[in-house]
N, C-alpha and C positions, 0 to 999 in steps of 0.2 A: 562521431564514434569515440573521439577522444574525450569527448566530457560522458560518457556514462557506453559501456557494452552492454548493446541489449541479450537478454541470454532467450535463448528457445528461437532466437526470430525468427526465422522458419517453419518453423513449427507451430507459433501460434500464432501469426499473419496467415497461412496456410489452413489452418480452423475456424477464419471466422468467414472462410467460404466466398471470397470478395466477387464481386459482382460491380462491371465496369460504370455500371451507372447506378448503382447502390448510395449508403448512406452508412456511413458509420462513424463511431466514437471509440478513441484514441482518450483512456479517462487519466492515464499519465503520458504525459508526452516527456519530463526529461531531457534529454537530447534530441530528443525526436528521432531517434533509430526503429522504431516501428512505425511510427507517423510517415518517413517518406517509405518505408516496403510497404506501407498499404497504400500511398499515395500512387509508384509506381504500377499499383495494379489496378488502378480506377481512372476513367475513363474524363472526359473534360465536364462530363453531367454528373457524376458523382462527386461525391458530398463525403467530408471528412472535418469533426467535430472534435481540438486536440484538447483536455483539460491539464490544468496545471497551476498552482499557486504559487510555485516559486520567483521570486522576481527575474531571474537567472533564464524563462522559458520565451520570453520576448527573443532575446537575443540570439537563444538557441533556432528562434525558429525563422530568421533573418534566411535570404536567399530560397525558401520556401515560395514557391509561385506557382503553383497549382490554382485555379480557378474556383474548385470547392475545396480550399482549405480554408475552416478557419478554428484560430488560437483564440479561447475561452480560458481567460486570465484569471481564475478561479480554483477553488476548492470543488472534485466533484461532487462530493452530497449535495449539490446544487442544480447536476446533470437535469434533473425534469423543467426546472426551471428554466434554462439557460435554455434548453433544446424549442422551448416555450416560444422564446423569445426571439427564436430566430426562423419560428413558422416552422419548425420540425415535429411533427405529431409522435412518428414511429420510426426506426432505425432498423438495416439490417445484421449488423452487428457490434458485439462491443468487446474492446480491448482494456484490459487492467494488468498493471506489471506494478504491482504494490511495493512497500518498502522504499529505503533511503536508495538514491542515485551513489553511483560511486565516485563524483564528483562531491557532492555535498559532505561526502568519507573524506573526501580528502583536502577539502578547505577548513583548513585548523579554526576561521575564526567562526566559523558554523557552528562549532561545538560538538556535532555529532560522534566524533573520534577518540577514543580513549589514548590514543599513539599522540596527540600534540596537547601544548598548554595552552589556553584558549578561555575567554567567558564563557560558564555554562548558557548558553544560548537554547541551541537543539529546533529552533522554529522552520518549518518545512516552506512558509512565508511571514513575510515580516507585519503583515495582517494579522497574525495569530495572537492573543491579547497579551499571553505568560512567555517566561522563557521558563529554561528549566532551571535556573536558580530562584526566580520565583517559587516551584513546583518544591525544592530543597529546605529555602528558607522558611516559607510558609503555611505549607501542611502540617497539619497537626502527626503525630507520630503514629496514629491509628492512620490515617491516608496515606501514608509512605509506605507502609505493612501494606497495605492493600493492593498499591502500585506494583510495590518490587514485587510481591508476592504474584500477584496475576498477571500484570503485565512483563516484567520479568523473570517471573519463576524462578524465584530465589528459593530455597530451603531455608535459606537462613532471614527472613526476609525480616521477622520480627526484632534481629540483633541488629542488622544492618540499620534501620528506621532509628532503632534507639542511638546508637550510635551516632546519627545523624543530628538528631535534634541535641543529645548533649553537645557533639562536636560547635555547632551554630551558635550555641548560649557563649562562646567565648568572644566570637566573630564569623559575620556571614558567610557562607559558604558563596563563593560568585563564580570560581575557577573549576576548569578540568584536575588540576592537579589538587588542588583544596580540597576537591570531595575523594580523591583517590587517596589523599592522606589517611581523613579521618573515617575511611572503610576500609585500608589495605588489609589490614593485620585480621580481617575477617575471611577474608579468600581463602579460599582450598590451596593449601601448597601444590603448587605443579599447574594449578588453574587455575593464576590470576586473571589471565588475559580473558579467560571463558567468564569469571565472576564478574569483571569490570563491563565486559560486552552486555551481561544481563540485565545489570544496575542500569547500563545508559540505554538499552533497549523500554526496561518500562518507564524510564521518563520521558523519555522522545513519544512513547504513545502516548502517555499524558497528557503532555503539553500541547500534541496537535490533533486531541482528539481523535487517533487513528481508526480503532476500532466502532468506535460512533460512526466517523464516516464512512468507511465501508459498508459499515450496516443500514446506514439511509441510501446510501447508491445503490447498493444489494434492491432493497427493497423497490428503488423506483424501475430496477431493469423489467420488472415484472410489466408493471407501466410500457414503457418506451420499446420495446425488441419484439419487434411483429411476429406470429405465428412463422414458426419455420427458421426465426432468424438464429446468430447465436453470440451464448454468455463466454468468452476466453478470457479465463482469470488464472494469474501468476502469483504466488504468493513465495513467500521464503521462512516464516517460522510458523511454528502452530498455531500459534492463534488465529493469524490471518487464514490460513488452510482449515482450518477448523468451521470457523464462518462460511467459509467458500461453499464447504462440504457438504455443510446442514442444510444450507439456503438449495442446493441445486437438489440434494434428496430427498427434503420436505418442504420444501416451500418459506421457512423459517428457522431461527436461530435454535430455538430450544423447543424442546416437548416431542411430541410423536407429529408424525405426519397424520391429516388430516383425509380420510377416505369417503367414498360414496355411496349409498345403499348397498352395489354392490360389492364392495370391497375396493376397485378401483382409488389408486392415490389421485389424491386433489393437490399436484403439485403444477407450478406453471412453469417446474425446466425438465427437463429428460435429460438425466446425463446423457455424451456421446462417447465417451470412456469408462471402463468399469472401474481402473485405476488412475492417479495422476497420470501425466506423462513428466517422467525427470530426462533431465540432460544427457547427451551421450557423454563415456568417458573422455573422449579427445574433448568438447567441451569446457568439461570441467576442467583438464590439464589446462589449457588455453583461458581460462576464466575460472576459480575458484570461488568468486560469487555464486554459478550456476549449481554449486555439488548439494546447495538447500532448499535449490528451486522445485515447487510439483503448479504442473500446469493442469488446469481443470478446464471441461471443454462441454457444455450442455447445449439444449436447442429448444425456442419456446415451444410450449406446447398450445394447442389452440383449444383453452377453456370453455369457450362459449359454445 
């Protein structure tokens, strides 16, 4: 629990309905603070599938001795595969608590923190090809506009890029504090810290592929989570809640939902909540990660 608080856990261990001799998937494990409450509540026949690329999740998962545990040393957009490969066809349920550990926040040489000086690193594992000084130095100035812009929702996202690329023609940007130089003077007085978080939010999705991956694991849960079983996904900014949102009320990312002669949606989740579930306020006093958290909660539906 000291390397990352899981937020909701109750809450959403409690949703995905566990069943003593079940089968489910844990697709961030982290610390593994949802990994042993769903462990706790499965039986010696139950099956529990924790994903994780961080090199940091071996270690975390030490002392773990359950009989169906096992740690899947991986990226989940892999999840159909992997499940594949261990004679797993269908699952009854599946856990996602997206975003950075707050651990990985607070190991300076990660990269991922605007609060220390650090190599722009930002890789979720060390498998990942780029870091994010890669991502700095070598996009063209139209991909950096793109990045901040979408994946950090910058306003200002076209000064900042420019900014960037002149800054780099002097010398490479490598540092946390080298890219906060040559963008401070850009930030909103009174909101630096909110400017700085958004810059290093769209490079961190950059670099590790964030939203690709979700959207292929999205995709395979339709695959893998048997009739009746269910989808519990955690996100913490738009984007990822955005994905979440589409996938579970249309079946897909973009466009309209897809109907039947007679009007019937052809989607393969039923929401089980009309709205997220967010944290209670004692929560959030005790954890201020939890105050961006919305928990989404569906159930497959039986297509055929």
């Amino acid at each position: 629990m000291t390397y990352h608080v899981p937020v909701m856990l109750k809450e959403s261990v409690d949703a995905m309905n566990i069943k003593p001799d079940g089968t489910y998937v844990d697709v961030t494990f982290g610390g593994g603070g949802h990994t042993r409450e769903i462990l706790s509540r499965l039986g010696e026949n139950g099956r529990l599938f924790s994903f994780d690329q961080d090199e940091d999740a071996r270690a975390n998962a030490e002392g773990i001795d359950h009989p169906g545990f096992t740690l899947v040393e991986s990226n989940f957009r892999y999840l159909a595969r992997y499940l594949k490969l261990h004679g797993v066809r269908q699952i009854d349920a599946l856990l996602g608590d997206f975003g950075v550990s707050s651990h990985q926040f607070d190991v300076p040489e990660r990269g991922f923190s605007t609060r220390f000086d650090a190599a722009l690193d930002m890789r979720m594992g060390l498998r990942v090809a780029k870091t994010a000084a890669d991502v700095v130095n070598d996009y063209s100035e139209k991909e950096l506009h793109r990045i901040l812009g979408m994946y950090g929702e910058l306003k200002n996202a076209k000064t900042v890029a420019a900014a960037i690329v002149s800054a780099r023609m002097s010398e490479p940007i490598e540092t946390v504090n080298g890219l906060k130089e040559a963008i401070g003077k850009f930030a909103p007085r009174g909101k630096e810290n909110k400017f700085f978080a958004q810059v290093f939010q769209g490079l961190r999705i950059e670099v590790n592929d964030e939203m690709g991956a979700l959207e292929d694991m999205l995709t395979q849960c339709s695959q893998v989570i048997k009739p009746g079983g269910r989808l519990v996904a955690m996100s913490y900014h738009s984007l990822e809640d955005r994905l979440v949102k589409n996938f579970i009320a249309k079946g897909k990312f973009y466009g309209q939902v897809e109907k039947d002669f007679y009007g019937n949606m052809l989607r393969p989740f039923e929401p089980v909540t009309r709205k997220p579930i967010v944290a209670t306020t004692e929560e959030v006093e005790a954890n201020s990660r939890a105050r961006s958290a919305k928990l989404r909660v569906a159930e497959r539906t039986d297509l055929a």
